[in-house]
C-alpha positions, 0 to 999 in steps of 0.5 A: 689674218696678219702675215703669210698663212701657208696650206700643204694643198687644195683640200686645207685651202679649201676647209680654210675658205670655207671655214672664213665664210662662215662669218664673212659673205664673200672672199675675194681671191687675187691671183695669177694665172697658173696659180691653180684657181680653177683646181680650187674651185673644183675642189671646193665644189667637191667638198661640197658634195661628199657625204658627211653624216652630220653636214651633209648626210646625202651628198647633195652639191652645195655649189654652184660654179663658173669657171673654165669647166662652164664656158667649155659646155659652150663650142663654137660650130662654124658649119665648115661645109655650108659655111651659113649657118654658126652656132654655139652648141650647147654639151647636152650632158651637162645637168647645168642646163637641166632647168633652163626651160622652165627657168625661162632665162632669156629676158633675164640674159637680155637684160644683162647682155644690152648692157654689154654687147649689141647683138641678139641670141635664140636658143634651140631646144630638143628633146633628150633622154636622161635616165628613163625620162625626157626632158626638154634642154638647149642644143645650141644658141644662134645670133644675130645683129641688125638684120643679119642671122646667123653671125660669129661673134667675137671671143669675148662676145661669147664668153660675155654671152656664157658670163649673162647665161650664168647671171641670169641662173644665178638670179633664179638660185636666188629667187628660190627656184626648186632647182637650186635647192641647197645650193649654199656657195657660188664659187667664181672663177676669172669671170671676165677673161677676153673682156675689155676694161669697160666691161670689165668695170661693168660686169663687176658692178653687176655683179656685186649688185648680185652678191648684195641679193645673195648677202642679204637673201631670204627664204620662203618663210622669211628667214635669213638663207644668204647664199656666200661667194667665193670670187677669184681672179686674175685681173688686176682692175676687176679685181680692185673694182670689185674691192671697192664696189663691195667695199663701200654701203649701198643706200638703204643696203647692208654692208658686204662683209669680205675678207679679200686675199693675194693666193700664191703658190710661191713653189710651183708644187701642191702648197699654197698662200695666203696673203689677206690684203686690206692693208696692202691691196697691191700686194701682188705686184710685191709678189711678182717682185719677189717671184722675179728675185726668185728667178733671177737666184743664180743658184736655185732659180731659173730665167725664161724670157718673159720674165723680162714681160714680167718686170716691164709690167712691175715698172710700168705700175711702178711709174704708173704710181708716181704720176709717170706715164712710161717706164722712162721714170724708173730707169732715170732713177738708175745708176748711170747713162750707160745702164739707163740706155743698155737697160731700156734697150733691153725692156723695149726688146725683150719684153716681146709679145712673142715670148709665150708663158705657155711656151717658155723659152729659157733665156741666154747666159747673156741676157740672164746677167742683164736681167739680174741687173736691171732687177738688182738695181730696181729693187734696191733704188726703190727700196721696195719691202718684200715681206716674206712671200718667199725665202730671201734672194741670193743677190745677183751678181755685180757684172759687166755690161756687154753687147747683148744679142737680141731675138729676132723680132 
C-alpha cells in the first residue's frame, strides 16, 4: 500500500484488516497511546461474531483477544484486614477461563514466566454455576518466592503473569484444543505494558516463535488451518524487535508473511490512517512531528504542556540517529547562542514528569511562543520531510525572546 489510506471509522478499518489477512499471516500495528487501538481490537472481535449467512451462519466468535479487557479480569486482593494473605482474584464470569482446567495451563505458564521473573504462582479453583451446569474455574492465583508465600508482586509482574496465562492459552488454541474451535484470528493488543526492555526483547521473540506455529498451523487431517494475527502497539522498541523478528527466515522455517503500518488518528474524531512503513519504519517519529506542527498552528491548534515532552522525545531520537547522545546536538544546530541556551532551558524545564497527558494543562501565552520556536527552528534546520500525514502547518511566528516563567518543579 503506497501513501496515507484514510478510514471514516473502526468498522472500514476493521474490514481493511481483515481483508490484508487474507493474503498476509500477520499485520503489525505501531501507534500511539490514545489513538484508539483497544476500541479496534473490540471491534474486530465483534465483526468476528456477528452472524452473516454465508461467513458465519451461527455467530460464532472468531477471536481470541489480549488487550486492556483481559488483564482487567485479574484484581489485585491485598487482604486490608488481615494484611497476610494477597492474591489476584480472577472475574469468575469471564468464559476466558471456562477451560483452564482441563487445558492443564500451568506447566506451560511455568515455562514462559522463568524466562521472565523469579517467582512461583498456585491457582485456587471452586465451583461455579453457569447456566444449569457446574463447571470447575480458577477463583484466584497466589504467589510465592523462595520460601515465602503469599507475596505482592510488582505491576509488571503481574501483567508478565496475565501476558504467560494468555501464551500458555494461545499454545492450547494452536495444538487444537476443542475449546478453541473456529477460532480463526488473535487479535493483540500493547502486550507489554509495565514491562522493561529486557523483557520487552524477550517477550517479543516469544512471541514471533508463536506466531511462526500460528502461520504455519495444521489441522487434525493434515490440512493448512493458520491461525492469522493481528499485533498493535505502542512501544517503539517492541515493536521494531517484532519487525525484525518476523521479518528475517528461521532455519528450516517459512517466511512470516506481514504487512506492518503506522495507525493514526490525525483528527482526534472517528477517522483513521494508515501509513504502511516497510520503506520508513520510523514513520511515527515524522508523525509526532507533524502532530506537534499541528499543535503549535496559532490558529486552529492547541498547546498542552507536554507537548514540550513530546518534541524532547523527537530530539532526543533525533540525536540518538546521528551517533549523539543528548539533545545538546540538536540545539548546537540552531540559530545563535542566545537561543541555544533560552532553548535548552526550556526542554531541560518544561518537558517535566509532572505534566500529565492524562491531565493536560493548557500552556501559557509565553511558553506557547517558545515552543513555536524551538519547533519552527528544528523542523527547518533538519529539513525534515512531513509527507502528508496531516494538512500543512500554519508557520509560526517570528517572536522575540523573553524571559520565560517556569512551573514550579
Amino acid at each position: 500500500m503506497r501513501g496515507i489510506r484514510t478510514y471514516t471509522g473502526l468498522g472500514k478499518l476493521v474490514a481493511r484488516l481483515r481483508d490484508d489477512l487474507n493474503t498476509a499471516d500477520l499485520v503489525l500495528l505501531y501507534a500511539y497511546n490514545r489513538t484508539g487501538k483497544t476500541r479496534l481490537s473490540m471491534e474486530f472481535k465483534d465483526a468476528g461474531k456477528r452472524k452473516h449467512k454465508m461467513k458465519n451462519p451461527t455467530g460464532t466468535p472468531d477471536t481470541l483477544y489480549f488487550n486492556a479487557f483481559t488483564e482487567d479480569l485479574f484484581v489485585w486482593e491485598n487482604d486490608l484486614e488481615g494484611d497476610s494473605v494477597r492474591r489476584l482474584q480472577l472475574n469468575e464470569k469471564s468464559s476466558f477461563f471456562n477451560a483452564m482446567t482441563e487445558l492443564a495451563l500451568d506447566e506451560t505458564i511455568a515455562r514462559y514466566l522463568f524466562r521472565y521473573a523469579d517467582f512461583e504462582f498456585d491457582f485456587t479453583y471452586k465451583e461455579v454455576q453457569q447456566d444449569k451446569d457446574t463447571i470447575s474455574k480458577p477463583d484466584f492465583v497466589s504467589f510465592r518466592k523462595g520460601g515465602e508465600a503469599n507475596i505482592k508482586v510488582s505491576r509488571g509482574e503481574q501483567n508478565i503473569f496475565i501476558w504467560c496465562v494468555f501464551m500458555a492459552i494461545c499454545e492450547r488454541m494452536l495444538d487444537g484444543h476443542e475449546s478453541y474451535q473456529g477460532k480463526k484470528y488473535l487479535y493483540i493488543d500493547d502486550p507489554i505494558s509495565s514491562l522493561d526492555d529486557n523483557n520487552a526483547i524477550s517477550v517479543a521473540c516469544d512471541l514471533a516463535k508463536l506466531l511462526r506455529r500460528a502461520a504455519t498451523r495444521k489441522d487434525a487431517n493434515g490440512a493448512s488451518a493458520p491461525i492469522k494475527v493481528i499485533l498493535s502497539s505502542h512501544h517503539a522498541l517492541f515493536f521494531n524487535v517484532m519487525c525484525n523478528e518476523v521479518g528475517r527466515r528461521a532455519d528450516g522455517e517459512p517466511k512470516i508473511t506481514h504487512k506492518r503500518y503506522f495507525l493514526h488518528r490525525p483528527n482526534g474524531d472517528g477517522a483513521y490512517t494508515l501509513q504502511a512503513t516497510e520503506d520508513t519504519p520510523f514513520f511515527h517519529h515524522v508523525a509526532t512531528l507533524a502532530e506537534l506542527l499541528r499543535a503549535a498552528d496559532p490558529a486552529k491548534g492547541k498547546l498542552y504542556t507536554f507537548h514540550f515532552n513530546a518534541l524532547r522525545s523527537v530530539m532526543e531520537k533525533t540525536a540518538s540517529f546521528f551517533g549523539h547522545s543528548s539533545i545538546a546536538f540538536c540545539l548546537k544546530a540552531l540559530d545563535n547562542d542566545e537561543d541555544r541556551a533560552l532553548f535548552n532551558r526550556a526542554l531541560n524545564l518544561l518537558s517535566h514528569g509532572a505534566y500529565a497527558i492524562h491531565e493536560p494543562t493548557e500552556m501559557g501565552e509565553d511558553n506557547k511562543e517558545l515552543f513555536r520556536r524551538i519547533l519552527r527552528d528544528f523542523v527547518t534546520r533538519f529539513e525534515f520531510s512531513l509527507p502528508g500525514a496531516v494538512s500543512a502547518p500554519s508557520a509560526a511566528p517570528a517572536y522575540t525572546p523573553v524571559p520565560q516563567e517556569v512551573p514550579a518543579q
